[in-house]
TORVO-874494 format. One line per field, with one value per residue: residue number from 1; residue in one letter; x, y, z of N, C-alpha, C in turn. Coordinates in steps of 0.2 Angstrom, whole numbers, m for minus. Layout:
# TORVO-874494
k	(NUM, ...)
r	(A, ...)
n_c1	(X, ...)
n_c2	(Y, ...)
n_c3	(Z, ...)
ca_c1	(X, ...)
ca_c2	(Y, ...)
ca_c3	(Z, ...)
c_c1	(X, ...)
c_c2	(Y, ...)
c_c3	(Z, ...)
//
This chain:
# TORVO-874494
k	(1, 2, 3, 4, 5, 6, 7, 8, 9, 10, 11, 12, 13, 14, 15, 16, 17, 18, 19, 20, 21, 22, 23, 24, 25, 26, 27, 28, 29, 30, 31, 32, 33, 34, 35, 36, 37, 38, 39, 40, 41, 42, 43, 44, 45, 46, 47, 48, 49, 50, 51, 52, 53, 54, 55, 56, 57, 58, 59, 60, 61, 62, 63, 64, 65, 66, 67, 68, 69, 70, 71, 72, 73, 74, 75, 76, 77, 78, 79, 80, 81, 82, 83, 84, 85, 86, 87, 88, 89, 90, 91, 92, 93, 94, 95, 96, 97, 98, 99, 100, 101, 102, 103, 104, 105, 106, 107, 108, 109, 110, 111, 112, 113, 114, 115, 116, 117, 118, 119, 120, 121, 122, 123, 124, 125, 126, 127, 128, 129, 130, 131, 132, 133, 134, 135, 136, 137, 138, 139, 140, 141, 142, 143, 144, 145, 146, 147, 148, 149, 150, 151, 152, 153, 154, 155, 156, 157, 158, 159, 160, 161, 162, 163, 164, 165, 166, 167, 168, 169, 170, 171, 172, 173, 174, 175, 176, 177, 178, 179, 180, 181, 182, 183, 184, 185, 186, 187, 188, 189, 190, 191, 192, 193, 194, 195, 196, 197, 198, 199, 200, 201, 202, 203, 204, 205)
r	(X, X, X, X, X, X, X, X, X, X, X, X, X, X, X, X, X, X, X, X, X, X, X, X, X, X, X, X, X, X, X, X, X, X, X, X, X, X, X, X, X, X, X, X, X, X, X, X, X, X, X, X, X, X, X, X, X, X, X, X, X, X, X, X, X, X, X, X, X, X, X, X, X, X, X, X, X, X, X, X, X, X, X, X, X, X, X, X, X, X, X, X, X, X, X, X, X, X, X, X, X, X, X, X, X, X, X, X, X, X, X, X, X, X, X, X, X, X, X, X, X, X, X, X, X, X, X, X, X, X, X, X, X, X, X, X, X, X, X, X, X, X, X, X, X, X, X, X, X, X, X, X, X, X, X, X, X, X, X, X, X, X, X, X, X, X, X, X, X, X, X, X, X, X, X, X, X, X, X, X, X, X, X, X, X, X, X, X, X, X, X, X, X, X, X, X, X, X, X, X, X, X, X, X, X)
n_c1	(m299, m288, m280, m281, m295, m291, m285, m294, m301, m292, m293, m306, m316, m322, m337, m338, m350, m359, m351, m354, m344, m336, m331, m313, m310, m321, m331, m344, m355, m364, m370, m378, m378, m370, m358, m339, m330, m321, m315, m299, m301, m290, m281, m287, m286, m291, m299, m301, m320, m322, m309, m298, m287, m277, m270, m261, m257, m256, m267, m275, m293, m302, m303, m305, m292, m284, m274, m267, m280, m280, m275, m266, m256, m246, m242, m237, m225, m217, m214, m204, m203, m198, m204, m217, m216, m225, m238, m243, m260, m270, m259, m250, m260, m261, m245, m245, m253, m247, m234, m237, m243, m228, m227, m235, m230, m217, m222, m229, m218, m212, m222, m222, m209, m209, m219, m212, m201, m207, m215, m205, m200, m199, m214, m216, m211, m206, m199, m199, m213, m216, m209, m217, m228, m226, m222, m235, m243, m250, m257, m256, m258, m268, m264, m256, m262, m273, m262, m253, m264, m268, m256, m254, m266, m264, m251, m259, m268, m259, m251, m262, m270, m285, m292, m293, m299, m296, m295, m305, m311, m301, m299, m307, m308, m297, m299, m309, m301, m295, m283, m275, m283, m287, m273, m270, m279, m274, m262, m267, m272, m261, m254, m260, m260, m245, m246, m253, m242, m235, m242, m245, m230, m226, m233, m228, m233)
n_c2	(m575, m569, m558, m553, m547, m537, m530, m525, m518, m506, m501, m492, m477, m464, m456, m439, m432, m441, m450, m463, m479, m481, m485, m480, m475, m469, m456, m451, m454, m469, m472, m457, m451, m439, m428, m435, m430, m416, m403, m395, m378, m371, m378, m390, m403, m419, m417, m419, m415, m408, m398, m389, m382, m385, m401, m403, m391, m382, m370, m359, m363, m355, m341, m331, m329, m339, m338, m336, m329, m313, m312, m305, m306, m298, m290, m301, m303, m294, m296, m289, m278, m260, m255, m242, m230, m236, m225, m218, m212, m205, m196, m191, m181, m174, m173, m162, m149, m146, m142, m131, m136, m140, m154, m158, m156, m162, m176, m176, m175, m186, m196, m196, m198, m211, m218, m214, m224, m236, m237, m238, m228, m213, m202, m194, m177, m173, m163, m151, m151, m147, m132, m127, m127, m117, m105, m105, m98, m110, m116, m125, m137, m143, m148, m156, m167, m172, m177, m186, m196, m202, m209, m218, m224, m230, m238, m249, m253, m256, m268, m276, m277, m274, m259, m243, m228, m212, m203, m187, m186, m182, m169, m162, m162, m152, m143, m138, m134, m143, m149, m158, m166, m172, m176, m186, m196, m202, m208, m217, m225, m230, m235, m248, m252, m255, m265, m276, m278, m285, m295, m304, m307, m311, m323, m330, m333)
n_c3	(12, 25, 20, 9, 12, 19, 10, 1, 11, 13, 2, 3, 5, 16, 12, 13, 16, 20, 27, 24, 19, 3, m11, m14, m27, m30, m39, m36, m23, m17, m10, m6, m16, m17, m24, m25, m29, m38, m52, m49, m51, m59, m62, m67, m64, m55, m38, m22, m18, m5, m4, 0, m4, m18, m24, m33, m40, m31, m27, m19, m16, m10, m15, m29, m37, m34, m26, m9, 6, 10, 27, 36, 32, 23, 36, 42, 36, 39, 49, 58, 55, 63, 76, 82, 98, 113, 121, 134, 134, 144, 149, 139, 138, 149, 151, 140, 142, 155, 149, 141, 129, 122, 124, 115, 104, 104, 105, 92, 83, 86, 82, 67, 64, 68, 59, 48, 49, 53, 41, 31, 21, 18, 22, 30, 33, 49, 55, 49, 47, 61, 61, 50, 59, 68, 61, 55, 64, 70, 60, 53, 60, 54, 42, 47, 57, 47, 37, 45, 51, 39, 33, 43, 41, 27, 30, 39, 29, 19, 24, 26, 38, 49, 46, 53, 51, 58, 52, 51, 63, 69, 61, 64, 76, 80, 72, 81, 91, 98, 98, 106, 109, 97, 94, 105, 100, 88, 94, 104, 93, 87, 97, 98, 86, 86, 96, 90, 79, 88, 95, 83, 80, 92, 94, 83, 68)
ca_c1	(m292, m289, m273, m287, m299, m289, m284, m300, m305, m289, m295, m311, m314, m329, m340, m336, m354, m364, m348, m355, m342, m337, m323, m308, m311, m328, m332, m351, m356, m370, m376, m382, m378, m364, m352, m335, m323, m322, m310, m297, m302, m283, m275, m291, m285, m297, m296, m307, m324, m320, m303, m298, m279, m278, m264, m257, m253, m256, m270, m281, m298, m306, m303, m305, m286, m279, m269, m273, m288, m280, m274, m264, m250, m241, m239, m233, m221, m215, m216, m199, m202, m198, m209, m216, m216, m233, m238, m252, m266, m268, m250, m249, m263, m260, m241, m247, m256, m245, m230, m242, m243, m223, m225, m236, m226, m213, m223, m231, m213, m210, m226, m219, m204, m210, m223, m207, m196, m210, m216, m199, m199, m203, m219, m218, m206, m209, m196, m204, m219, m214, m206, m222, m233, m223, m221, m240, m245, m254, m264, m253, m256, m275, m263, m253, m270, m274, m258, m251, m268, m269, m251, m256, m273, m259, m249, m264, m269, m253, m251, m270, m272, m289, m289, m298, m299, m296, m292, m310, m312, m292, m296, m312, m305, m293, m304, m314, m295, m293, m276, m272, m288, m285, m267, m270, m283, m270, m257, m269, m273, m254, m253, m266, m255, m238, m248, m258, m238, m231, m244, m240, m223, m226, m238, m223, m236)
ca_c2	(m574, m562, m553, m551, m544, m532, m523, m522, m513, m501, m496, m492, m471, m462, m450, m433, m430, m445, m455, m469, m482, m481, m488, m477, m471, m466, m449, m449, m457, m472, m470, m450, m446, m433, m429, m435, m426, m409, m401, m389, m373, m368, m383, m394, m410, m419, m414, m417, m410, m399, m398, m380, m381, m390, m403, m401, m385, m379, m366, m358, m364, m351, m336, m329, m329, m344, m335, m332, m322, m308, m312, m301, m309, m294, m289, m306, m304, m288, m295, m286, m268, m257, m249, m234, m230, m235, m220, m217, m206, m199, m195, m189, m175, m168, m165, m157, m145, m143, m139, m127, m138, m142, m159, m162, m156, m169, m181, m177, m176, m193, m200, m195, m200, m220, m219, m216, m230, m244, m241, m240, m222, m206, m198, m185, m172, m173, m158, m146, m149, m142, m125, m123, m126, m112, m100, m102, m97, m116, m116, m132, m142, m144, m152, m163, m171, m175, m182, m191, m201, m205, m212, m222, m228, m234, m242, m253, m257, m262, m273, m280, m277, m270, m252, m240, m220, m206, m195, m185, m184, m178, m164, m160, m160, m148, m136, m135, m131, m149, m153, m164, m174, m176, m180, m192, m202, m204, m209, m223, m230, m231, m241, m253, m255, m257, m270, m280, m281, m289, m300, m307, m309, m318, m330, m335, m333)
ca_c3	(15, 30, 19, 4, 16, 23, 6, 1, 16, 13, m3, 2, 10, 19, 10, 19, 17, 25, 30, 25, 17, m3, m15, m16, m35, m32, m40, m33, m16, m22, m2, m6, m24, m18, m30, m20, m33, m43, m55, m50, m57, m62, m67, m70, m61, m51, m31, m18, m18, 1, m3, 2, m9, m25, m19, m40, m43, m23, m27, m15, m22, m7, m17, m35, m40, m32, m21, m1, 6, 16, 33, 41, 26, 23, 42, 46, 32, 42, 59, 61, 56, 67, 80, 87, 106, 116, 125, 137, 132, 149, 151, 134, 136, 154, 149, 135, 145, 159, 147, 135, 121, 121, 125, 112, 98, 102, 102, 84, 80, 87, 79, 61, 64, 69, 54, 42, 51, 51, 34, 28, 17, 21, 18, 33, 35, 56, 57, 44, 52, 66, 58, 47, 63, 71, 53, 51, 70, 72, 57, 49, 62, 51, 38, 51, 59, 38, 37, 51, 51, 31, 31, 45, 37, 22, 31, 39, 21, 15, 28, 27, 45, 52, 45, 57, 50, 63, 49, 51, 69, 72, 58, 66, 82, 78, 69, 87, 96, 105, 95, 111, 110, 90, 94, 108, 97, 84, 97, 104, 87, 86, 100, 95, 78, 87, 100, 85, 80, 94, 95, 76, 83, 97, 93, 78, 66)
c_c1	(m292, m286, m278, m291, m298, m285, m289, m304, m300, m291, m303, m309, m320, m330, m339, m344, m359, m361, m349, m348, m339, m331, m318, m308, m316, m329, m339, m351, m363, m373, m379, m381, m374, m357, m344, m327, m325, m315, m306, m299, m295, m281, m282, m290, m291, m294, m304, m313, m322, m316, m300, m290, m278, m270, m257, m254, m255, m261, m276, m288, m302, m307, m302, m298, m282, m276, m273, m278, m280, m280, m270, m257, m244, m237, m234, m227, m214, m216, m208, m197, m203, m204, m210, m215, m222, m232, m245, m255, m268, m263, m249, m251, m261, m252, m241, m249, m251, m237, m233, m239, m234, m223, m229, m235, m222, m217, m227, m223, m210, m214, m224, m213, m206, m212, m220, m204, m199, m213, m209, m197, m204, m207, m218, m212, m207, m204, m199, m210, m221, m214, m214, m228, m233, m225, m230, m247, m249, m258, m261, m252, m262, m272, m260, m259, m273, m270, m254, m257, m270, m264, m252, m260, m269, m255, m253, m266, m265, m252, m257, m273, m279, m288, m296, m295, m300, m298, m298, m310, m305, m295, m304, m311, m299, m295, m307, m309, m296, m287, m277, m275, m287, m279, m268, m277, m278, m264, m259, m272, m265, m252, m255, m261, m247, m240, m251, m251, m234, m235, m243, m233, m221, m228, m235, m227, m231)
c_c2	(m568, m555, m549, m545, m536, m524, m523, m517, m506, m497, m493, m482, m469, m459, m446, m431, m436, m450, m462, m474, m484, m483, m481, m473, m469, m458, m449, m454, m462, m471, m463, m447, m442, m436, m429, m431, m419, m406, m396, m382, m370, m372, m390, m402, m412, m420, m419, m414, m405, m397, m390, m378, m387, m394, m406, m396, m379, m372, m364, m357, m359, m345, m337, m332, m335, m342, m332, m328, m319, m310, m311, m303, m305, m290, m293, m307, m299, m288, m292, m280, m265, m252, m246, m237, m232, m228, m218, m210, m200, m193, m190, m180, m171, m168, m161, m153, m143, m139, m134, m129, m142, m149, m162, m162, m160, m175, m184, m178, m185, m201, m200, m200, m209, m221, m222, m222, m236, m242, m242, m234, m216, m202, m193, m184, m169, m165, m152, m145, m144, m135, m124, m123, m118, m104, m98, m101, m103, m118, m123, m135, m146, m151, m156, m168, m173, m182, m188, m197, m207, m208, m218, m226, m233, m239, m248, m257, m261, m266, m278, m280, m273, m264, m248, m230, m217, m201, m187, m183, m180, m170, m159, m160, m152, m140, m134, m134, m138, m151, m158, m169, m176, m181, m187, m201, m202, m209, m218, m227, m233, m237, m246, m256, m258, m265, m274, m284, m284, m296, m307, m309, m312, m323, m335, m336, m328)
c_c3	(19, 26, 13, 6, 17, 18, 5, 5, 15, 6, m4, 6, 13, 16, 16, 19, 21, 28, 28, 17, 9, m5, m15, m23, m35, m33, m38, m27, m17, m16, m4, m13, m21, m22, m24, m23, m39, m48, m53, m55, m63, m65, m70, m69, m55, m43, m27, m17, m13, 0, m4, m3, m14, m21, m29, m41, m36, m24, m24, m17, m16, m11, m26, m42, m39, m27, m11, 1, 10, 23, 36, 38, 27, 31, 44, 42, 37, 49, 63, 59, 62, 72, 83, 95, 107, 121, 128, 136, 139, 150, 145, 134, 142, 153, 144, 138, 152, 154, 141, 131, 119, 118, 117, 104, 95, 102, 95, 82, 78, 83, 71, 60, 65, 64, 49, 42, 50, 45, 30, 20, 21, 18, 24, 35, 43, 56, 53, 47, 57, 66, 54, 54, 67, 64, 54, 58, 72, 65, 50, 52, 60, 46, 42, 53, 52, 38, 38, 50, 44, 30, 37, 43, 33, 24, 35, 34, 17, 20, 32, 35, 45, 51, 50, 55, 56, 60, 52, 57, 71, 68, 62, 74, 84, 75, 77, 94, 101, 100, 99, 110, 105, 91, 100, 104, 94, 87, 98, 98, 83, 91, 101, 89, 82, 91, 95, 81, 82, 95, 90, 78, 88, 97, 85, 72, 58)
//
């Protein structure tokens, strides 16, 4: 009978490993010996062998703990923390240079001051900075080139995104009197981070 026929074919599925044709309940494939079911490791119900989330107790069976790999999770959670300025690196270093060093005061100041707003607490005193920069003739802009970079590095971390350390080259830039070149590396790995944001953002992710 055609109606016969026609369940028997629905309860049949394909082996994912050699396609070929098997009953519905099969836990091995008699075409290839492949085993077609496995046990959740968390809850111990039987799944799919490929099956990348247990479809019982929804456990990412890609990972250790069950729980997602790391993909950019906590940014996309934070796709509407606040962001720095973008600022061009050229622009940055020649008015720093034509206003001696002025320009690049404020915009240490401004870079502090964005770090604190998109993490959402304040690790830098951008204004203190300032006065100790002044108080100790230059020699605490050693510790701002440390710290501006390390709080950025953290916020990368906490928000699983691609973490790229400057820290090192700013503080050894700075040792060999290029503040600017230290500060404008930091600025442009700023604006990598704000653009890596926008992007999450736009793509509704």
């Amino acid at each position: 009978m055609p109606g016969a026929g026609c369940r028997e074919r629905a309860m049949m599925k394909k082996c994912p490993f050699c396609a070929e044709e098997i009953p519905e309940e099969s836990r091995v494939c008699k075409f290839c010996s492949s085993a077609i079911v496995k046990k959740c490791p968390f809850c111990a119900e039987e799944i799919a062998v490929l099956a990348r989330r247990c479809r019982f107790c929804n456990s990412d069976l890609s990972g250790e703990t069950g729980e997602p790999k790391a993909s950019f999770s906590r940014a996309r959670q934070r796709a509407d923390a606040t962001l720095g300025e973008d600022r061009g690196i050229v622009v940055t270093i020649l008015l720093t240079i034509v206003t001696c060093g002025i320009w690049g005061l404020v915009v240490q100041y401004k870079i502090g001051e964005e770090l604190n707003r998109h993490q959402g607490r304040s690790q830098i005193n951008a204004a203190m900075d300032l006065v100790l920069i002044f108080v100790t003739c230059g020699l605490w802009t050693f510790y701002v080139m440390y710290k501006y970079p390390r709080v950025l590095q953290e916020i990368t971390v906490e928000e699983e995104m691609p973490v790229v350390d400057v820290t090192v080259p700013c503080i050894l830039l700075t040792v060999f009197q290029l503040y600017i070149v230290a500060l404008a590396i930091l600025q442009n790995e700023l604006n990598k981070h704000w653009e890596a944001h926008r992007t999450l953002k736009a793509s509704g992710l």
